[in-house]
N, C-alpha and C positions, 0 to 999 in steps of 0.2 A: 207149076206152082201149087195146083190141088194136091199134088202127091207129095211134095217136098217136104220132107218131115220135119224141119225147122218151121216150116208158114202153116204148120196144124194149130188150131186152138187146144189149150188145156184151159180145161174148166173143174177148178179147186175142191174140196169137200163143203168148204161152204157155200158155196154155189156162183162164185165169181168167177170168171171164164177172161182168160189172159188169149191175146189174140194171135202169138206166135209163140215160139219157143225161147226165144234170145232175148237176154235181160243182162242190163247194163247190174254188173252188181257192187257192193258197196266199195266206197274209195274211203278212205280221210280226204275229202277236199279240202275242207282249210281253207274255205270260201267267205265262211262269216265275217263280219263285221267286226269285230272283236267283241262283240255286246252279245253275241249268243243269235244274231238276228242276219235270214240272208239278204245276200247283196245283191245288187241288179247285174252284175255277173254272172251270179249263180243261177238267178232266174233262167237268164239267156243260155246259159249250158243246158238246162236241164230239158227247155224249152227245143232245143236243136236236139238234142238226142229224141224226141221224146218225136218230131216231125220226121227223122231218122228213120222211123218205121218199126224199134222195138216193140214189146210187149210190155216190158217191166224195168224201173227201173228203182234205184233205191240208195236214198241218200244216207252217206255212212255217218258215223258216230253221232248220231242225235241225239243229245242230252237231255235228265230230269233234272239233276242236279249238278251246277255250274262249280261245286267246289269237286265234282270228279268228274272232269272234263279231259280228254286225250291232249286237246288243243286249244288256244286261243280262237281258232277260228271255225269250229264247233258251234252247231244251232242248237239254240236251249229252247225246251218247251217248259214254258213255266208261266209264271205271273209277274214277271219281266219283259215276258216278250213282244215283240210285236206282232200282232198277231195280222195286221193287214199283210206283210211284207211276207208271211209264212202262207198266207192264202194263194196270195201270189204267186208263193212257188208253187204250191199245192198245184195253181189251175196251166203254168206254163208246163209243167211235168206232167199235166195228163192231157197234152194236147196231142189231137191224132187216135183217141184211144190209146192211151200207155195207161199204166199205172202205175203210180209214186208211193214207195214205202218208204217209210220212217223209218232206220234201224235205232232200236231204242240201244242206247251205250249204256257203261259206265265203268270208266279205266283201271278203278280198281288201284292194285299198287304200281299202274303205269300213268296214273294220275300226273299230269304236268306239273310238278310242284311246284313252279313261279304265280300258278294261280288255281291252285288247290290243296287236296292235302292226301294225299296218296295212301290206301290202306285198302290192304287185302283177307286174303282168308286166314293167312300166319304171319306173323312178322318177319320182316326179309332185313337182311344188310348185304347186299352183293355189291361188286364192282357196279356203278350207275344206278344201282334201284334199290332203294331205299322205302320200307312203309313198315305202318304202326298194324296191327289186327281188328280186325272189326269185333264188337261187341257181339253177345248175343241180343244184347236190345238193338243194335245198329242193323243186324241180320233182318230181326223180325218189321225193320219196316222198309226194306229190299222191295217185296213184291208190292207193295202200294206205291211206292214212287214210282217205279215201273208201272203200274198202270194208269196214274196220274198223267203220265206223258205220252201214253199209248192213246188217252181219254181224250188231249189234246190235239194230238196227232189226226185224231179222226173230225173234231168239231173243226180244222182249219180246214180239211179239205184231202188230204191223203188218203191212198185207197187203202193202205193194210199196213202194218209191221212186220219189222224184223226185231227175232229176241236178238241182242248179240252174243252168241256162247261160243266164241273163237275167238283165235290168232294172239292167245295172252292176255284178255281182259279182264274182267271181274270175273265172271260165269264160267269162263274157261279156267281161271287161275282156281276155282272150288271146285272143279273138274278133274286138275291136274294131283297128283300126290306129289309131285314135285314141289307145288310151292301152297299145297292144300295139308297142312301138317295138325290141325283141329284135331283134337279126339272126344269132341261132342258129336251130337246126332248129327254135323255136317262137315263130318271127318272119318277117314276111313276106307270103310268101302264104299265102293260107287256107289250103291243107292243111296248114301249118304253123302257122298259130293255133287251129286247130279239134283240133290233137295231141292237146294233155291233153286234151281232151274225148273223144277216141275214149279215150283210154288210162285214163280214168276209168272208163269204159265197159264197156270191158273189163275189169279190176280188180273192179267193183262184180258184171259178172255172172258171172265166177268165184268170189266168195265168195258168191254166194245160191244159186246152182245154176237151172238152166235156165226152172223153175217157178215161179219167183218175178216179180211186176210188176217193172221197170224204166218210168220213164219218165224223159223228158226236157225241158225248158223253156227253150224260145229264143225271141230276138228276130224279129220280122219286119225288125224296125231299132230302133236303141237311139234313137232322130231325133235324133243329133246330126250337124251337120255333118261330115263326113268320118271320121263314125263304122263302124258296122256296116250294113250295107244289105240291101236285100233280094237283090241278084244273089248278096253271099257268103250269104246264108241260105240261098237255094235250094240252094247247092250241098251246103251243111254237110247239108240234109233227104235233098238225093239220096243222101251216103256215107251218111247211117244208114239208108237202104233198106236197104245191107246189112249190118246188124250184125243183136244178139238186143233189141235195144229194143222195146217194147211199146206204146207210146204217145206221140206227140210232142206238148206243150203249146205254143202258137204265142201268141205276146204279145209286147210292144214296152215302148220306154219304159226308163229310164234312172231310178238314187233319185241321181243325183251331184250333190253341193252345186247350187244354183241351175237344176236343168234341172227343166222340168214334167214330170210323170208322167203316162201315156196316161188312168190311172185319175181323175187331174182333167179331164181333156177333161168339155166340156160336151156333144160331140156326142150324134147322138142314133141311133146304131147301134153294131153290133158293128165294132170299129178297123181288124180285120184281116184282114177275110172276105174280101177280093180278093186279098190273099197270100196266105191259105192254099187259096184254090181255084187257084190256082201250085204249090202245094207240092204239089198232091194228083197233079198230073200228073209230080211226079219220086216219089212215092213210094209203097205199098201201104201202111203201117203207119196204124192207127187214128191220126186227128189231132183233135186239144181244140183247141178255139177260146178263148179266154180274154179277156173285154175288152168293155165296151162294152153286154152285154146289159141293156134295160129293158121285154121283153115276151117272154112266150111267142111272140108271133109270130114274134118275130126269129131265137128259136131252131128254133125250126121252120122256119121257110125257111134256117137254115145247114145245117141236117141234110138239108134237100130239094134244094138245091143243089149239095149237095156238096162244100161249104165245111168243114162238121165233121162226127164222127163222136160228138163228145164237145162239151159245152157247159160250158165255166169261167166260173161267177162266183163273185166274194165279196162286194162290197160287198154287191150282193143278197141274200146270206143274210145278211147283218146286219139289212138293212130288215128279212126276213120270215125267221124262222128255219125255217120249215115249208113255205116257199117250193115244193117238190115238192108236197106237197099243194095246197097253192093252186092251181097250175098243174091239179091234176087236174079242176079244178071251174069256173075262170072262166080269163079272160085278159086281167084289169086291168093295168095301165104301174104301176110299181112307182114309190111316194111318194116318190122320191128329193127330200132336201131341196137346194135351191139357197142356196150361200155367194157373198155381195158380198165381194170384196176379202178373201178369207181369206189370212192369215199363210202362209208359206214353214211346211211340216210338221202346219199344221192341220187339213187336213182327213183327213188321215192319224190324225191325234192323236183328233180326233172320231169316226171308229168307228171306232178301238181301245180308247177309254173306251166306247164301247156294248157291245163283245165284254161287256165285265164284269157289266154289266147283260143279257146274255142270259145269261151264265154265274148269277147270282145268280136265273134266271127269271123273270125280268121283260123287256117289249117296249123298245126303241131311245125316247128319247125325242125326237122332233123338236124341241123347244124346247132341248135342253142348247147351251148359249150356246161357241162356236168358241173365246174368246182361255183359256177354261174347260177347255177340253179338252185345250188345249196345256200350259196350266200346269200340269193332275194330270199326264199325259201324261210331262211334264220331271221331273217332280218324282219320281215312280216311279222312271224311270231314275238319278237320283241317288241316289236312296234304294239301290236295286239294284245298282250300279257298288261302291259299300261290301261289298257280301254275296259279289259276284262274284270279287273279289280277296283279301278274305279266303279265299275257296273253291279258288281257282284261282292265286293264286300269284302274278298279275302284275305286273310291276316295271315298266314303260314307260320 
């Protein structure tokens, strides 16, 4: 175990020191409450991974603002929230030594519009997605909300953040020229797409102060045609050499209406180990690999490589919630189940209905039936979109 390069410590530019290499990385749970606040489900998942034996772990889409929320079941940091119930998770997610990041969201024009209001860099009308443009005054107050909930994030009890500037959301959508069509200073070229993202950046680690994790999560390429690519990637990793970032989470893939997710690939390795040993040569900052992984081996040779520094999976701590242990003792290929012909959002649907069942302490069930998964799945969120607008006010 001394020499196992998955069980090394990595100790951050800030001076925080993660105690393994394997970190559960961000999901959409779709755990909350529908009020923005988490539940005692949530808690107890977070809690079981976190005695699992990871290093890091990091709850996805955490919201500032509740009218650009991904989902009804999205935790909001605000002056709504409750703030006991967020401690809470804060203190079940860093038991054992883990640490709980915050991934600060905001969906941009993949805003759930039953209880928001969806708007992105340019105005979109496509098949399913539909948004208005943001302002240049709506721009200019982007990086203080973001650090309003980064501000948050840390008085409940969280150890660090994640920026979100992936897989199609607000930060990645001003990334992309695909759906980034502005011809002000945050249109264009990349150093003009990439703006708010440094300016979030900034924002976020003036209000935590120097000591605090920052990370960030970007695309290799969102693999859409004439989308985000890997050339502007590299360059976006090279400007955050120089910033106070902490960690870079490298992943791919797009949730926009009708495009696959990297995370459905059937492939049978890590997606974006050949980018990010590109990325390693523009950068010094610790990089997460995120994508792809179904064996210890694989992570071990991204670490031996020099592909990562840091190993991101989720769907694998759903198979195996104590998945770090496991690793400590054998180095079986994780039972991932194979789906025929799964629905648009199903297999998505299907473990995030398992999250609940590890939350209630019970194992993933391989038999729970996919068009089953989708319908509780739907059905939650309806129920939730009710709770959300009563809570939050929205009028669409």
């Amino acid at each position: 175990m001394q020499t196992d390069p998955l069980f090394q410590p990595l100790t951050l530019p800030c001076g925080v020191t993660l105690e393994n290499r394997l970190a559960k990385s961000a999901m959409s749970d779709s755990l909350g409450d529908g009020r923005g606040n988490p539940t005692e489900t949530q808690i107890r998942l977070y809690r079981r991974w976190a005695e699992g034996g990871l290093a890091l772990s990091i709850v996805g889409e955490v919201q500032g603002d509740p009218l650009a929320a991904e989902k009804p079941g999205n935790l909001v940091l605000g002056p709504l929230s409750d703030q006991t119930l967020l401690r809470q998770l804060a203190k079940a997610g860093t038991t054992n030594g883990a640490k709980l990041f915050a991934q600060l969201g905001h969906a941009g024009a993949m805003t759930h519009s039953p209880t928001g209001r969806p708007k992105g860099p340019s105005a979109l009308d496509l098949p399913g997605l539909r948004c208005a443009a943001l302002s240049l005054r709506e721009i200019a107050l982007l990086p203080s909300q973001f650090a309003q909930t980064a501000r948050i994030a840390k008085a409940v009890g969280f150890s660090g953040v994640q920026i979100h500037a992936a897989h199609g959301f607000l930060l990645s959508q001003f990334l992309s020229p695909l759906f980034n069509k502005r011809t002000d200073a945050y249109g264009g070229s990349i150093t003009n797409r990439s703006r708010l993202l440094f300016e979030v950046l900034g924002a976020v680690r003036a209000a935590v102060g120097h000591d605090f994790p920052i990370a960030i999560k970007i695309n290799a390429t969102d693999q859409l045609e004439g989308g985000f690519g890997e050339d502007d990637a590299l360059e976006v990793i090279a400007a955050l050499e120089h910033t106070s970032v902490d960690l870079i989470d490298i992943s791919g893939g797009t949730y926009f209406p009708g495009a696959q997710s990297a995370s459905d690939s059937v492939g049978s390795g890590p997606y974006f180990a050949e980018f990010s040993k590109a990325a390693r040569t523009e950068t010094s900052k610790p990089l997460m690999l995120t994508g792809g992984f179904k064996s210890a081996a694989q992570a071990i040779a991204a670490i031996q490589e020099g592909a990562a520094d840091m190993i991101g999976l989720a769907r694998a701590f759903v198979i195996d919630p104590a998945l770090p242990q496991t690793w400590h003792t054998g180095r079986t290929q994780l039972p991932f189940p194979r789906f025929a012909h799964p629905p648009e959002g199903g297999i998505t649907a299907w473990y995030t209905q398992q999250l609940i069942r590890l939350g209630q302490g019970l194992m993933p069930d391989p038999d729970a039936n996919l068009d089953d998964a989708l319908f509780a799945y739907n059905l939650r969120d309806n129920e939730r979109t009710h709770l959300w607008n009563a809570r939050f006010g929205n009028r669409p």
